[in-house]
C-alpha positions as a Markdown table, in Angstrom:
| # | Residue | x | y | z |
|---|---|---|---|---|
| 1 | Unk | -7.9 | 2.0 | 72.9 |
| 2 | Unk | -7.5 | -2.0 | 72.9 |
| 3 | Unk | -5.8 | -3.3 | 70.4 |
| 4 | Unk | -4.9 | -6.9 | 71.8 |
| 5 | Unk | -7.3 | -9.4 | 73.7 |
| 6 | Unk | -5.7 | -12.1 | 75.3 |
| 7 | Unk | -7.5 | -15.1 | 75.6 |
| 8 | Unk | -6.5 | -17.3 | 79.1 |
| 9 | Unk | -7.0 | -21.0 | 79.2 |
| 10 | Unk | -4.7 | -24.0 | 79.3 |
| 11 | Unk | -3.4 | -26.0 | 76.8 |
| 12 | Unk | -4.8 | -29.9 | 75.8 |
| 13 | Unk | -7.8 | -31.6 | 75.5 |
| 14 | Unk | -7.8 | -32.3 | 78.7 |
| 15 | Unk | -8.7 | -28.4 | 80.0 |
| 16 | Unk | -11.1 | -27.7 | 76.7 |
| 17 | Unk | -14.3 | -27.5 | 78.2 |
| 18 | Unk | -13.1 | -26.1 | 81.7 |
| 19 | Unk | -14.1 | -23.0 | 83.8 |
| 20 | Unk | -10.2 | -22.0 | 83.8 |
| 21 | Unk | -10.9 | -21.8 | 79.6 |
| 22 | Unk | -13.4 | -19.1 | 80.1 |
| 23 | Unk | -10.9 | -16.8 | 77.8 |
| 24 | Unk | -10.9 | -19.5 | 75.5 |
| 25 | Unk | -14.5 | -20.5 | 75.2 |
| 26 | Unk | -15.1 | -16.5 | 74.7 |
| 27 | Unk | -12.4 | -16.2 | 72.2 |
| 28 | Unk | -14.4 | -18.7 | 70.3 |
| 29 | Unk | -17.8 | -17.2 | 71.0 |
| 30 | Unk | -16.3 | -13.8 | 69.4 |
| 31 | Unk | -15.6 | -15.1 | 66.7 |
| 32 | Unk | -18.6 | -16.6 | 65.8 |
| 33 | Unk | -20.1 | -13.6 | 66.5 |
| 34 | Unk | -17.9 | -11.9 | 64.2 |
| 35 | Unk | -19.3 | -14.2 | 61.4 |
| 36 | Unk | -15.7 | -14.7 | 60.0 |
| 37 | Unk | -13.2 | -17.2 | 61.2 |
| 38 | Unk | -9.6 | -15.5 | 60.5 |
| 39 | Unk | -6.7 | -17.4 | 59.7 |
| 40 | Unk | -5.0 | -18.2 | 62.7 |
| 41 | Unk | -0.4 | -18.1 | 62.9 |
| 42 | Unk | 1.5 | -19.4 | 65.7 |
| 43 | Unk | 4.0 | -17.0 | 67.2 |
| 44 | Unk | 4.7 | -15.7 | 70.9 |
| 45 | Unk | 4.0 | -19.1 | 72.5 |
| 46 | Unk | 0.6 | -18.9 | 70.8 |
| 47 | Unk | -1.5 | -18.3 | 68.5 |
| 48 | Unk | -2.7 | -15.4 | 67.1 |
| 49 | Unk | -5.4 | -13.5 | 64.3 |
| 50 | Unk | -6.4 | -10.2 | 63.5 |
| 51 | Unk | -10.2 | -9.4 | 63.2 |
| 52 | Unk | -12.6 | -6.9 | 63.3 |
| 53 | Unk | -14.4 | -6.1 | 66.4 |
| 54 | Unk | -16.6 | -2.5 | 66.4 |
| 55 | Unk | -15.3 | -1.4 | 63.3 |
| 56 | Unk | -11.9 | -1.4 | 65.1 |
| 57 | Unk | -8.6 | -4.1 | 63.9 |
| 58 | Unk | -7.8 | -6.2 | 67.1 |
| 59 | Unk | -5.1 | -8.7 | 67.5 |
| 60 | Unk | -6.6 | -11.8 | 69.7 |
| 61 | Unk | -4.0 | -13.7 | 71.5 |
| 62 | Unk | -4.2 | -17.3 | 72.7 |
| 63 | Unk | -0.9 | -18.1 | 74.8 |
| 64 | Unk | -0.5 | -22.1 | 74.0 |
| 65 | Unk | 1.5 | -22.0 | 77.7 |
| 66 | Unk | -0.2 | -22.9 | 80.9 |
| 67 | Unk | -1.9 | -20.5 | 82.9 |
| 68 | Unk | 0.8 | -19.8 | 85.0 |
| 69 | Unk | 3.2 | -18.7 | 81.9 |
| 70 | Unk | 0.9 | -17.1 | 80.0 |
| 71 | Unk | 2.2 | -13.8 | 80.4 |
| 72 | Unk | 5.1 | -14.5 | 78.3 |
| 73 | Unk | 3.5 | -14.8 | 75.0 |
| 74 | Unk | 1.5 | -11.6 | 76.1 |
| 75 | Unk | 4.7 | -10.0 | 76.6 |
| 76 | Unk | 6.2 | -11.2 | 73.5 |
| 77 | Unk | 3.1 | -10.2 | 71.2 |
| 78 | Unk | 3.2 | -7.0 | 73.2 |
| 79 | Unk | 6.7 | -5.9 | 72.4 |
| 80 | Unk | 6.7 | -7.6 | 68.6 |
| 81 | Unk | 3.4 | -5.4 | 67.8 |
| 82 | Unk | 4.4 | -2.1 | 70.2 |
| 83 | Unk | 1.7 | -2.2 | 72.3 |
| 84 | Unk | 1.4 | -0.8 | 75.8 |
| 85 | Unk | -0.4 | -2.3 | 78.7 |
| 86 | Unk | -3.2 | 0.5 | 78.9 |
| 87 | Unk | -4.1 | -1.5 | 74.8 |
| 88 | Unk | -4.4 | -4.8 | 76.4 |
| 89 | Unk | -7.8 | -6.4 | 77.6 |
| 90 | Unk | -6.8 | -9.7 | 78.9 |
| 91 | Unk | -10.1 | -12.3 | 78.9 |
| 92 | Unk | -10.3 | -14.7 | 81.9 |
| 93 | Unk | -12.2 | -17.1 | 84.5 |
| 94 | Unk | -12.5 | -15.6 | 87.9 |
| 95 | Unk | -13.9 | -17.0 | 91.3 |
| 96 | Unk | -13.8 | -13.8 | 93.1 |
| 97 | Unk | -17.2 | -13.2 | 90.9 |
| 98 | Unk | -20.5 | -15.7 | 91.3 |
| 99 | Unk | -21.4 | -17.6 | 88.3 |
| 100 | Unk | -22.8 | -15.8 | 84.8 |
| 101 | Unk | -21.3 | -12.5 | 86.3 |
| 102 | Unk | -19.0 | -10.6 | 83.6 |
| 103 | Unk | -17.2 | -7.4 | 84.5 |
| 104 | Unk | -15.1 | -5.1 | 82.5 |
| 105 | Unk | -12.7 | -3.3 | 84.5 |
| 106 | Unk | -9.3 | -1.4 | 84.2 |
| 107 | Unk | -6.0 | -2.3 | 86.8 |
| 108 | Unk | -6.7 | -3.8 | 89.7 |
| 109 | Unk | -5.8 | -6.7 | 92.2 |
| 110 | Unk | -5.2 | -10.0 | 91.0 |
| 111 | Unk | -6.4 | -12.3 | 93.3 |
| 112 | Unk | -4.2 | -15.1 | 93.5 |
| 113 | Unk | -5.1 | -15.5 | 89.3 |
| 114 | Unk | -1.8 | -16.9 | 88.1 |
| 115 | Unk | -2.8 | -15.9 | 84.7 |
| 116 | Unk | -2.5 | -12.2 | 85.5 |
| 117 | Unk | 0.2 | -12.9 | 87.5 |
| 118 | Unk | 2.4 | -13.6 | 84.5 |
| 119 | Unk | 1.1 | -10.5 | 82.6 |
| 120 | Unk | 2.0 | -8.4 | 85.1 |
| 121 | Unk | 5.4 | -9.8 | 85.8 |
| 122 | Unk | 6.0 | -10.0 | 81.9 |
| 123 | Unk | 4.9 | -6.6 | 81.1 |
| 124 | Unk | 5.8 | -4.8 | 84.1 |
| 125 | Unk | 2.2 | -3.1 | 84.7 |
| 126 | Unk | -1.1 | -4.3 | 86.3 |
| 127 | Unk | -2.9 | -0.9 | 84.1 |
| 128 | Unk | -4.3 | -3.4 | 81.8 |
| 129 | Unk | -8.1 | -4.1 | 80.7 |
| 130 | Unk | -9.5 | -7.4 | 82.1 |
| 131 | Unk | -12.8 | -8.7 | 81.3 |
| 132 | Unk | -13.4 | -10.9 | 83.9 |
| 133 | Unk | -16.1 | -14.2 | 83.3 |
| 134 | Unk | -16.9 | -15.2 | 86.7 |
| 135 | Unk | -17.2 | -18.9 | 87.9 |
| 136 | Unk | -17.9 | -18.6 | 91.7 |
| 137 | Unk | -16.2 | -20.5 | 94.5 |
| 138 | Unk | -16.6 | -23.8 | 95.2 |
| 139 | Unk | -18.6 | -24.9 | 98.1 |
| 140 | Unk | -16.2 | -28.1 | 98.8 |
| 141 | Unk | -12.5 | -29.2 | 98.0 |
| 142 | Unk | -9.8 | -26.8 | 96.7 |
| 143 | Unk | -9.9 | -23.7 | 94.4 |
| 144 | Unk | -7.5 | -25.4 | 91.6 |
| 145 | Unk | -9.5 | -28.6 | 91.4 |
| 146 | Unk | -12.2 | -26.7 | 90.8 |
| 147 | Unk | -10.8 | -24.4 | 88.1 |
| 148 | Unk | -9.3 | -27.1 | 86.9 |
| 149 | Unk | -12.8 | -29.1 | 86.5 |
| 150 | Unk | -16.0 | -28.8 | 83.9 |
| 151 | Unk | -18.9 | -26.1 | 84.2 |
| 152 | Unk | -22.1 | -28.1 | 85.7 |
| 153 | Unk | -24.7 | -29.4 | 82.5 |
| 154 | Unk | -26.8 | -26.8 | 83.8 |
| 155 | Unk | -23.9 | -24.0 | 83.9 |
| 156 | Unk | -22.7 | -25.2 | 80.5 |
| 157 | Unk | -26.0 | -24.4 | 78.6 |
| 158 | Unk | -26.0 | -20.6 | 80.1 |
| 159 | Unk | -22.2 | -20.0 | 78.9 |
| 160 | Unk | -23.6 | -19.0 | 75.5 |
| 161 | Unk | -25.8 | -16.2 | 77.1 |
| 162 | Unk | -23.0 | -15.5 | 79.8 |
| 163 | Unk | -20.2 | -14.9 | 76.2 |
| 164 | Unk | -22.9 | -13.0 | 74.5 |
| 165 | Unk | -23.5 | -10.5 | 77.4 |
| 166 | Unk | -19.6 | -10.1 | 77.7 |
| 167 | Unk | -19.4 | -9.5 | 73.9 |
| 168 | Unk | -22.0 | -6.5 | 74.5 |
| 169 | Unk | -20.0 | -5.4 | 77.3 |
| 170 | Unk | -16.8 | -5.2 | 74.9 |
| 171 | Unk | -18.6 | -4.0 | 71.6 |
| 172 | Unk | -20.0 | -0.7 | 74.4 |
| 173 | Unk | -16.4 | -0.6 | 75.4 |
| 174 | Unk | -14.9 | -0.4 | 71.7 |
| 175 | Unk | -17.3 | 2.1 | 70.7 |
| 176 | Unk | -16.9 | 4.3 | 73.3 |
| 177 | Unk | -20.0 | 4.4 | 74.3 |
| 178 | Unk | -18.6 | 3.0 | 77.6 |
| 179 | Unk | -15.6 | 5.0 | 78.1 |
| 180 | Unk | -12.4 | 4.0 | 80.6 |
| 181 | Unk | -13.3 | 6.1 | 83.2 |
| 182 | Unk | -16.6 | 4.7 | 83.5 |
| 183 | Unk | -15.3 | 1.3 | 84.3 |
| 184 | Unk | -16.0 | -1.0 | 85.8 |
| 185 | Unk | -19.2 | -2.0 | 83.7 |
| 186 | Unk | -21.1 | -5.6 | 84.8 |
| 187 | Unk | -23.9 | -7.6 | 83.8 |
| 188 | Unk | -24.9 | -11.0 | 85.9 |
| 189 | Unk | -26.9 | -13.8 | 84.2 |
| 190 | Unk | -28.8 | -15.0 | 86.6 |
């Protein structure tokens, strides 16, 4: 079962509010879900809190590297706690899914995602859970400008709806009433 969520954004002000934060922004939506706001500590290049999610303890993991290095404070939380990649869920933005779609899936490619990039080179193993918050393509200009750049006004006042449905998605997963091999599990907001 999971035991660490790691949450992939980009360090700064300056990326806050961007679709690349998607791990962030959820991170922050879980917790308020949660009701509690744990004490946070800064180790592994990040930081880090325990809190409750389904009854179950869960270590949430925000690297404070960019997205390109965030698999070292994965890797470091990962060996510091003994936890294997199969206990990972990594939380992240990706284009390969259209806007308000979020899918839970085990392994897999990793589509050019430098973010899971770095996990996989850091832990040696792509059998990891991902909970993917998709952000579509853009229809003009470059994929990392438009990571890189803020969700529409209209997008932004779905995200709330989009993190809540991915919460449900992970609170099915942690009480088994989605198990593994039933992955991958989706819901789209349209």
């Amino acid at each position: 079962m999971v035991k660490l969520i790691a949450l992939l954004g980009n360090k700064g002000t300056l990326y806050r509010s961007t679709r690349h934060n998607c791990g962030w922004l959820f991170g922050e939506a879980l917790i308020d879900h949660a009701g509690a706001a744990p004490p946070w500590q800064e180790k592994f290049h990040g930081s880090w809190c325990k809190l409750t999610v389904s009854g179950l303890p869960i270590i949430l993991l925000k690297p404070m590297l960019f997205m390109n290095e965030s698999g070292r404070s994965i890797g470091e939380a990962c060996r510091y706690f003994n936890i294997s990649p199969e206990e990972i869920l990594v939380v992240h933005d990706d284009v390969e899914l259209s806007f308000g779609t979020v899918k839970l899936q085990f392994g897999g490619g990793l589509a050019g995602h430098k973010g899971l990039k770095s996990t996989v080179d850091q832990i040696g193993s792509d059998r990891f859970h991902r909970l993917r918050i998709g952000i579509g393509r853009p229809t003009h200009g470059d994929v990392a400008s438009f990571v890189l750049s803020r969700f529409s006004a209209e997008q932004e006042m779905k995200l709330p709806l989009i993190m809540l449905r991915g919460i449900g998605i992970l609170e099915s997963f942690l009480s088994e009433k989605c198990r593994p091999e039933l992955l991958p599990m989706q819901e789209n907001i349209p």
